[in-house]
C-alpha positions, -999 to 999 in steps of 0.1 A, spaced: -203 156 -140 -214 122 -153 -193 89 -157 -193 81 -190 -168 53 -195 -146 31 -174 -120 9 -189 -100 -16 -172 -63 -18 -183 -39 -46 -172 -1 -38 -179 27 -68 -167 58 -48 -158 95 -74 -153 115 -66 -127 143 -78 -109 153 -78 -74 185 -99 -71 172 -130 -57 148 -162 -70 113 -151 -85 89 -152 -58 58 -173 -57 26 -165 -45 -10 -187 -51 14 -213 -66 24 -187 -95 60 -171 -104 57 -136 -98 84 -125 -126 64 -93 -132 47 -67 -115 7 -65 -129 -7 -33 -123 -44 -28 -133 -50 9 -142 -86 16 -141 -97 46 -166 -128 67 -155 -141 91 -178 -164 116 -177 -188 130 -205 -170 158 -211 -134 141 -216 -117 143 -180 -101 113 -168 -92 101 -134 -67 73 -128 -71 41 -103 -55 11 -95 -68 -21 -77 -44 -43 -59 -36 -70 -84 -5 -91 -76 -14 -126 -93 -50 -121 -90 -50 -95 -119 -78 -115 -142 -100 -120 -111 -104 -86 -101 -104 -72 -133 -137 -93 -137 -154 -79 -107 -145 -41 -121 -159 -50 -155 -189 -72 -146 -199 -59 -112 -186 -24 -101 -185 -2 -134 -223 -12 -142 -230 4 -113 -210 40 -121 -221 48 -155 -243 74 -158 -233 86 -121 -221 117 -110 -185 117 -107 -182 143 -76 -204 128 -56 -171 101 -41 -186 95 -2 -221 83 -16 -213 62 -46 -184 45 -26 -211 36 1 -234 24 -27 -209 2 -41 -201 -15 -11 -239 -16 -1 -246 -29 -36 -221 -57 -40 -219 -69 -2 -236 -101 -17 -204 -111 -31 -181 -100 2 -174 -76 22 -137 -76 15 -108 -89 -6 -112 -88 -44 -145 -68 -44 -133 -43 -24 -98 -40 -46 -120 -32 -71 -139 -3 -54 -106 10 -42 -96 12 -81 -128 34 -91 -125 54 -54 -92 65 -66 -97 77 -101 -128 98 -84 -110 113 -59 -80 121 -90 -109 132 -113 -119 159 -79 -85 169 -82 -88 180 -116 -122 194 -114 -107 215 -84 -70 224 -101 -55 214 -69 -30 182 -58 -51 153 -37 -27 164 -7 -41 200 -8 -74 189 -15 -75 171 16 -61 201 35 -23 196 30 1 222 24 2 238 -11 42 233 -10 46 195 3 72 183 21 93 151 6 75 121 23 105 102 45 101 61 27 116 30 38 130 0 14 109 -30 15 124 -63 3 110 -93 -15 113 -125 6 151 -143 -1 153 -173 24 190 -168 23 210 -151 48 238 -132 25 215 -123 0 195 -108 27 229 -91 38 238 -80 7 203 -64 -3 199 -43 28 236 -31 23 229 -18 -9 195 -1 1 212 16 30 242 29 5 213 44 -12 203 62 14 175 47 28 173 53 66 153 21 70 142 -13 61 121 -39 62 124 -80 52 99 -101 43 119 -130 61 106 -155 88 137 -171 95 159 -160 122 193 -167 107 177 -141 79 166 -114 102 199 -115 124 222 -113 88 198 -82 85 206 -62 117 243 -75 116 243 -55 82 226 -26 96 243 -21 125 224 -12 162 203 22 158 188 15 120 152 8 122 146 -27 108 113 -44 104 103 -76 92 70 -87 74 61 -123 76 28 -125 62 9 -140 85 28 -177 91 21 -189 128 -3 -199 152 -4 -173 185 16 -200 204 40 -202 179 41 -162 172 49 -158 211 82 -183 208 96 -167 178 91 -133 190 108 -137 221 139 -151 202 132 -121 177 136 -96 210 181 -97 203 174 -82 168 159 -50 180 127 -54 154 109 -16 148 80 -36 146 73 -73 138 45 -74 110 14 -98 107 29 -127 123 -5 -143 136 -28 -162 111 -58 -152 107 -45 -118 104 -77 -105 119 -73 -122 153 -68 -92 168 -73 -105 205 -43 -122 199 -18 -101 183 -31 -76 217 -16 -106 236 10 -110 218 24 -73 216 21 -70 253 40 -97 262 64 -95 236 77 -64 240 81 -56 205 58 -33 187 33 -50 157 20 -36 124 -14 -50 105 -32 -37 84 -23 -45 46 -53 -72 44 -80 -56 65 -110 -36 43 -126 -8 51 -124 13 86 -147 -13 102 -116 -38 101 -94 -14 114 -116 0 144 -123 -35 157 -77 -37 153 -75 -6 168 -104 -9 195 -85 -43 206 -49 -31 210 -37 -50 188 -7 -27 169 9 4 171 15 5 136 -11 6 111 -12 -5 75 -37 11 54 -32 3 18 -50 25 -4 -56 -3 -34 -73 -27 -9 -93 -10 17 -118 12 -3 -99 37 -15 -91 72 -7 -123 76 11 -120 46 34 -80 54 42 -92 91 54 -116 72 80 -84 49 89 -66 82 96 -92 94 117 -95 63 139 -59 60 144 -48 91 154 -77 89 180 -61 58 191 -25 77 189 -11 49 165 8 56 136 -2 50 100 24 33 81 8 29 46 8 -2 27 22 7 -7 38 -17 -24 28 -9 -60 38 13 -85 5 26 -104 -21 53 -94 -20 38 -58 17 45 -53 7 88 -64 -23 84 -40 -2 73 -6 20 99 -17 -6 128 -20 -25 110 13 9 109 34 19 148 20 -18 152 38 -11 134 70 -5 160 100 32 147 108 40 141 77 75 148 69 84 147 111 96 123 134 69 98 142 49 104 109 41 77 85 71 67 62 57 51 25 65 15 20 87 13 -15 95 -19 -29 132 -27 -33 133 -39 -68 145 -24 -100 111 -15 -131 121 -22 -167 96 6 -170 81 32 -151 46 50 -145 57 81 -130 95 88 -140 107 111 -111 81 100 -85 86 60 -77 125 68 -63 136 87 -38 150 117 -46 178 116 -15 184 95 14 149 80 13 128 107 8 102 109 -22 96 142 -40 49 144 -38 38 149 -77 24 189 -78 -3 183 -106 -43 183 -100 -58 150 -90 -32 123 -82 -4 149 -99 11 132 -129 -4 111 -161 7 75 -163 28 79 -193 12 68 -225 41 47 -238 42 23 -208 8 16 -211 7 12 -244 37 -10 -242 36 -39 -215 -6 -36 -214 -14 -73 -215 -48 -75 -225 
């Protein structure tokens, strides 16, 4: 069926986390912008996307509009694996990764919802998953505090939830030592630090990281893609690492995975090409017997399509499997009522309807769309 229409739709959702707004590119980040991407066929059905967008929402909206949708119109709709490979072929000029490829993620997503549909089945049972899915086991991540009883206090609270584990976004060790005080010895706890140090420097703070019992330390080499040295550095360590959030397409991830660089990878389904490029991720990891820990800190059509893909995964649901990545902060609004919170002790209830398994609802969009 043919692509008729494709409509880019930015929506600014507040929210509020407990601590100071974060900042990221020099902006406040006091709301979270999801772009929805709309793909319609000729004969009315409607898949769902989302491109990673977190204060870079009017950039990548521009690529969509001007470079990736001209591209799609006209196209048939169920033919995912070429036309993904034909927009990255096509728009290579303007880079192989980053914004570009947020964009092709988007459209990748509302095709693979739109096969959903088509087929009457959930994306999880599409993919081979089973037709009653088990709750997917999810961990809170926190925004970045930079203060020690905050941090305290935050992870309390997620673990009185019921979360069975958590991860910071803290590079400071006075942080990350309030954390496992709070937890206690035996709670997996994990801390993301977005890439801040030099390999030298990764190696000194890791080994006074080594009392805190990390689960895994996350991207703490820049560039993130310096995969000889985060080998290095896990081996000497002693503490497990997890990358992934920033590389695009499974090219990225076999040269991470070829390297030894993690045991944990980070697939997110909004940045590296979509549901069709994730699969291939899957693939390579479990033939390099890593685990995938999905990147998923969003709450759009990209937070229903980790859901379906980790309902998919083999060990989802058991020890070992891949746990989705929920950020600790409280919507004014929701997407998805029923599907963005855990239903019990961290575990997330997968969406049964065709495609991606629920609508956005229609008021939320129509409410805090933005332009």
């Amino acid at each position: 069926m043919k692509i008729a229409r494709i409509e880019t739709i930015p929506l600014a959702v507040p929210h509020e986390h407990g601590g100071p707004p974060p900042a990221w590119g020099g902006q406040a980040w006091a709301a979270l912008n999801i772009l929805l991407v709309r793909v319609e066929t000729v004969d009315g059905v409607v898949g769902w996307g989302e491109a990673f967008s977190y204060n870079c929402m009017p950039a990548v909206r521009a690529v969509i509009d001007a470079t990736v949708a001209p591209i799609l119109i006209g196209r048939d709709a169920t033919d995912i694996a070429a036309l993904n490979r034909e927009m990255q072929q096509a728009l290579h000029l303007f880079g192989r990764y980053g914004i570009t490829m947020f964009g092709i993620s988007a459209i990748d997503i509302a095709l693979w919802d739109l096969a959903g549909k088509r087929a009457g089945l959930p994306l999880a049972q599409l993919l081979g998953g089973p037709a009653a899915p088990p709750l997917v086991p999810g961990y809170a991540s926190l925004l970045k505090y930079r203060d020690r009883e905050l941090v305290a206090q935050t992870v309390r609270a997620a673990l009185d939830e019921g979360y069975p584990a958590v991860k910071l976004h803290e590079t400071g060790e006075p942080e990350i030592a309030a954390a496992r005080e709070a937890t206690g010895a035996g709670v997996p706890l994990c801390t993301d630090t977005n890439c801040p140090w030099t390999p030298a420097e990764a190696r000194a703070t890791a080994a006074r990281l080594r009392l805190y019992d990390l689960h895994w330390l996350e991207e703490p080499i820049f560039p993130p893609e310096d995969y000889a040295a985060l080998a290095r550095l896990q081996a000497e360590s002693g503490i497990d690492l997890a990358c992934g959030e920033n590389a695009c397409t499974a090219f990225e991830f076999r040269r991470m995975l070829e390297a030894g660089a993690v045991r944990y990878v980070q697939p997110s389904v909004t940045k590296v090409g979509g549901v069709t490029e994730f699969l291939k991720v899957l693939a390579l990891a479990e033939g390099h017997d890593v685990t995938v820990m999905p990147h998923s800190p969003y709450f759009g059509p990209g937070w229903l399509a980790t859901l379906q893909l980790l309902a998919a995964m083999p060990l989802a649901g058991r020890p070992g499997g891949g746990w989705v990545e929920r950020f600790y902060t409280r919507l004014e609004a929701t997407l998805y009522p029923g599907f963005v919170s855990p239903e019990r002790d961290g575990l997330f209830r997968i969406p049964t309807g065709p495609g991606l398994g629920a609508e956005p609802d229609p008021d939320v969009v129509r409410d805090y769309r933005v332009g």
